[in-house]
Every structure is written in structure tokens, then in C-alpha cells.
C-alpha positions in Angstrom: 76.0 10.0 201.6 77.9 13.1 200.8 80.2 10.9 199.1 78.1 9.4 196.8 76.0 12.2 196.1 79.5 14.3 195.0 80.3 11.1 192.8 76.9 11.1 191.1 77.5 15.1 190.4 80.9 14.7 189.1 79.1 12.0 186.7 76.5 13.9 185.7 78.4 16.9 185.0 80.7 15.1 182.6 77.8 13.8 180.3 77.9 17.5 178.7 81.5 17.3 177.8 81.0 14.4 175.5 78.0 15.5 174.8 79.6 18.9 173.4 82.1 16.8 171.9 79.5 15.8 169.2 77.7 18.6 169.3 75.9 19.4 165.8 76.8 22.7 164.2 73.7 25.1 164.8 73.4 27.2 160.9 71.5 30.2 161.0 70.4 30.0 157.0 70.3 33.2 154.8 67.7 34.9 153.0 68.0 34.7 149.3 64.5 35.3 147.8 61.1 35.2 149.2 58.0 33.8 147.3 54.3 34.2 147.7 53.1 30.6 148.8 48.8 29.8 149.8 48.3 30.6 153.1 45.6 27.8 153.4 48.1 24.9 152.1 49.0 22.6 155.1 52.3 21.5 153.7 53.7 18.5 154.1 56.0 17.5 151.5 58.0 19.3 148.9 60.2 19.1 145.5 61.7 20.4 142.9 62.0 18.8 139.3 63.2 20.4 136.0 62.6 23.9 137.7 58.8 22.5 138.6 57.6 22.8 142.2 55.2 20.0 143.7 53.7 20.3 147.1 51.8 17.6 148.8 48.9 18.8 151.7 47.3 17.7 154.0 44.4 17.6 156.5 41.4 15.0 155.8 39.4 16.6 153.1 41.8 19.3 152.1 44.5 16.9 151.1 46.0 17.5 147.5 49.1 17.0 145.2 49.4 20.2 143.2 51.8 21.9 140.9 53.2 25.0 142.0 54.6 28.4 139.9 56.9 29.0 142.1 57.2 32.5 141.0 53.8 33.7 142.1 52.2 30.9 144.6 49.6 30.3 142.0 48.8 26.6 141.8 49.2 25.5 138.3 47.1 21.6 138.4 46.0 20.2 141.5 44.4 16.7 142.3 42.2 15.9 145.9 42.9 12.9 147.9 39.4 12.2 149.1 38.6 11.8 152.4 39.3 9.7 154.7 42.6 10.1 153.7 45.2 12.5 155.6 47.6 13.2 153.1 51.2 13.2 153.9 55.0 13.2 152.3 55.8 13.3 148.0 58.4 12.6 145.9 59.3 11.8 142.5 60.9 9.0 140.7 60.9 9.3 136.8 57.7 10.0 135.8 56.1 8.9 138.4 54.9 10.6 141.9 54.9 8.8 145.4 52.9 10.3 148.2 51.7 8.7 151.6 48.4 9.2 153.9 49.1 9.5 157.3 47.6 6.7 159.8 45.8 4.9 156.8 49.1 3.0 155.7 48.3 3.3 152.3 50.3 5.7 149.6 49.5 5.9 146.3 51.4 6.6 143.0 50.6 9.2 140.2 51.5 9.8 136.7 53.4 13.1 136.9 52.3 15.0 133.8 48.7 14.0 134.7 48.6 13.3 138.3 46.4 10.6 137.2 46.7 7.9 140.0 48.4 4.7 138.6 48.9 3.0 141.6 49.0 2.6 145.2 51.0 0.9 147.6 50.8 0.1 151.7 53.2 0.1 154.5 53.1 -0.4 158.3 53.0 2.5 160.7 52.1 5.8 159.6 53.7 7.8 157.0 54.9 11.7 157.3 57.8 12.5 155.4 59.2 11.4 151.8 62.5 11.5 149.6 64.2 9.7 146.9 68.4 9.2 147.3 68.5 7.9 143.9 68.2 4.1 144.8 65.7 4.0 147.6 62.7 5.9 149.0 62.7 7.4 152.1 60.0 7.1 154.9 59.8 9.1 158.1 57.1 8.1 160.3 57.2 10.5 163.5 59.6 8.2 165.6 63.4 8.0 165.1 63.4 5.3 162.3 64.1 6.3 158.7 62.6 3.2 156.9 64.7 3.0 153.1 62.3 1.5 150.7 62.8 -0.3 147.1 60.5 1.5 145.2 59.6 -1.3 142.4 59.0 -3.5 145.5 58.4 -1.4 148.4 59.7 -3.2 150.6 62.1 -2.5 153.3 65.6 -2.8 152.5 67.0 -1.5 155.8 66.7 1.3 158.2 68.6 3.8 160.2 67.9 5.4 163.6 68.5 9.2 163.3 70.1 10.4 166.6 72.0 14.1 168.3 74.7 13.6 170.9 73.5 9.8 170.8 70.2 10.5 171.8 67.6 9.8 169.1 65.4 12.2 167.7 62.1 11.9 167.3 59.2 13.6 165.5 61.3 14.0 162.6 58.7 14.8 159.6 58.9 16.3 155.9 62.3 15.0 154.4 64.2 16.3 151.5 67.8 14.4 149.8 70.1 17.1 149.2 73.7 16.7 148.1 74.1 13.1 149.7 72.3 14.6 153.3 69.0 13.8 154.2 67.2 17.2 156.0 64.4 16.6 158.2 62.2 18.8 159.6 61.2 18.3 163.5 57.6 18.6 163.7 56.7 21.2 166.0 59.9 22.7 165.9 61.9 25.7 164.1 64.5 23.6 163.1 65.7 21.5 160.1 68.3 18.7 161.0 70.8 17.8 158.7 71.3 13.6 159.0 74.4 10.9 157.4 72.5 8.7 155.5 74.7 6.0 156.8 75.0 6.6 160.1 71.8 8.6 161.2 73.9 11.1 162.7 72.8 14.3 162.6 75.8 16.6 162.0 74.1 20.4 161.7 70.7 22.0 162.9 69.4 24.4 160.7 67.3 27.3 162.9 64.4 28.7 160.7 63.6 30.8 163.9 64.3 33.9 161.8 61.9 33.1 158.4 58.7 32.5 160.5 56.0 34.6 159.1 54.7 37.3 161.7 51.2 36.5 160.6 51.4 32.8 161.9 54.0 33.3 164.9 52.8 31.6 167.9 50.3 29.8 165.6 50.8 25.5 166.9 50.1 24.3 163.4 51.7 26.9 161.5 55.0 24.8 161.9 57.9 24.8 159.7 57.9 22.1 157.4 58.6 22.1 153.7 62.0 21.5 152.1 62.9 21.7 148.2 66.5 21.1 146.3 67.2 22.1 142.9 69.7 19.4 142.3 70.5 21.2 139.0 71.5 24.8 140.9 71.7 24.1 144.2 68.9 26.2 145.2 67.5 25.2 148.2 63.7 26.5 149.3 62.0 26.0 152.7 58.1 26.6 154.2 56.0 25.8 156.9 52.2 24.5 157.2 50.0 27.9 156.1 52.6 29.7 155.5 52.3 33.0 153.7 55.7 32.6 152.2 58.3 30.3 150.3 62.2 31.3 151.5 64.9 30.6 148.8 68.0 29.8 151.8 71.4 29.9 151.7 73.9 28.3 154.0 76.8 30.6 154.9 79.0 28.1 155.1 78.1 27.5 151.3 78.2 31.4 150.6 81.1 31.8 147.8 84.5 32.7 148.8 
């Protein structure tokens, strides 16, 4: 018995070592600029295009796709989802904006300038997070699938199962393409993982623990969750679900030598 209980121990206590083998760089981001953002906005997806900010909400009767300045918070044009529809993830593709409902497996398409809706599409499962890579959209839907859609078709054209030290990771919720990387945020969490588009590895974890607002600190919805790239400078923006305030980050391992 003692035998086999030292074997089992001697097991066990090497699963760490390859784990820390793989282990994903933990970046603690830096500060760059703060922004006023509307405390009542239950964000859940986020971009930038031609210097514009778009935010997609959520919550059944309070979902909307707006127009942000993102200078002063202000929301510039704004359209409702109605009700029962729990909106979820954005993202553009042209002129055209994608943005999915949560459990109603139904997204819908708007004109950009107008956010007139133009079309709408449907998909199995739920829908939570959204990004374009430049050939496909991007679907999280809570579990560790990223689904990679053909968006004249929508339909699948594969998927990859995002995973840390080999485990998979779940929960994984508003995404953002940024410099060939797709960033997730982990739904109740503080942090951003950083994921291979081919391999679903995730090789950095990105701690917002330091950029959460005092005013919504211990708050369970008040999650961080929110991330925009400026593919044309870089700039890189993160939020969270009512939060007060938009965070311009920098990596320091980005930071100019």
C-alpha cells in the first residue's frame, strides 16, 4: 500500500513539471490612457474601425449596437435590439456589421453607416464573442470551441479547441483579432488570454487585475470584458461590463526599446 501510494505521489507531483513546461507567460499590461465609458453599458463586444469605436450590449431589453466617441464616452448613434433578444458579440466586415444574440441562435447584420439591419443569419449553440481574422468570422460560445465561420455563407469552415497546459479553457467570451492572435476574455475572470489561431494554444495571460474600477470591485457582473485593436496604430483598448472607464494598454514586452 505504501508502495503504491508513493508511486501515485511521485506521479502526481511530476504533472506540474510539464505542466510549467508550457506554462503561458502571465503580462501585467500598462496604463496608457484612460477614457470615460457609460457605466450602464453591459459590454459585450468591441472594435475599432477607421479610428471609430463600436460597442455591442447586452441584457434583454437593454441590448444595443452603438457608436462610440471614444474621447468622451458619449454615444454618438445607437440602435435597440428588441427584446427577447440578449445581445451579444460585434464585428465588422466592409461595410457591413455582424453581431449575435445569446441563446436565441440568431445574429443579425447591419449596414454600418446606418446601422440599418440588412440581414440576419442563425447558428447552433449560443453566441458570446465575435471577431473577423480577415477570411473568417470568429464565434465563441462559452465552451472551449472557437467555431471559424465563412461570412458570405456562414457556415462552419472548421474549428479549434482553445486550451492552457493542455487543459481546455472554457468560458472564453468577448474576442478581439489582433496582430495574427486571437484575445479572449474569460468570463467571470480578470484575465485576457492570448490564443494561436492554429493551434488553440494559449501562449500569454493578460491580468487586468490592476484596471478594475473601485466603484464596481467585487461587483459579479461588472466583469472584464471588452477588447479593441487599432490595426492602423496598434492601440490596443480594454473594458469590462458597467464599467466606468475605457483603458488604452500597453504590453511591456511591446514597450519601445
Amino acid at each position: 500500500m505504501i508502495a503504491r501510494n508513493l508511486a501515485a505521489l511521485a506521479l502526481w507531483a511530476s504533472l506540474p513539471l510539464i505542466a510549467c513546461a508550457q506554462a503561458p507567460e502571465i503580462i501585467r499590461p500598462e496604463i496608457v490612457a484612460t477614457y470615460p465609458h457609460d457605466a450602464n453599458a453591459f459590454t459585450q463586444g468591441l472594435f475599432i474601425h477607421d479610428g471609430d469605436l463600436f460597442e455591442s450590449t447586452g441584457q434583454v431589453g437593454q441590448s444595443t449596437l452603438r457608436r462610440v466617441a471614444l474621447e468622451t464616452g458619449l454615444v454618438e448613434q445607437s440602435v435597440a435590439i428588441a427584446p427577447p433578444i440578449f445581445g451579444e458579440g460585434s464585428a465588422r466586415i466592409g461595410d457591413e456589421i455582424f453581431m449575435l444574440s445569446w441563446v436565441s441562435q440568431r445574429g443579425f447584420i447591419f449596414d454600418a453607416d446606418t446601422f440599418e439591419q440588412v440581414d440576419s443569419f442563425s447558428y447552433p449553440g449560443e453566441g458570446w464573442g465575435l471577431t473577423y481574422d480577415g477570411n473568417h468570422l470568429i464565434l465563441s460560445d462559452g465552451t472551449p470551441e472557437l467555431r471559424f465561420l465563412d461570412p458570405e455563407t456562414m457556415t462552419l469552415s472548421h474549428s479549434i479547441n482553445v486550451t492552457l497546459n493542455g487543459r481546455p479553457v472554457r468560458r472564453l467570451n468577448e474576442l478581439e483579432w489582433i496582430d495574427g492572435m486571437i484575445w479572449a476574455n474569460i468570463w467571470e475572470t480578470r484575465s485576457i488570454v492570448r490564443i494561436d489561431p492554429e493551434s488553440g494554444v494559449v501562449d500569454a495571460m493578460i491580468d487586468l487585475s490592476a484596471l478594475i474600477p473601485p466603484s464596481v470591485a467585487g461587483r459579479r457582473d461588472a466583469v472584464a470584458n471588452g477588447i479593441a485593436w487599432n490595426a492602423e496604430t496598434g492601440q490596443i483598448y480594454v473594458t469590462g461590463k458597467l464599467w466606468p472607464t475605457l483603458y488604452e494598454i500597453r504590453l511591456p514586452e511591446s514597450n519601445p526599446q
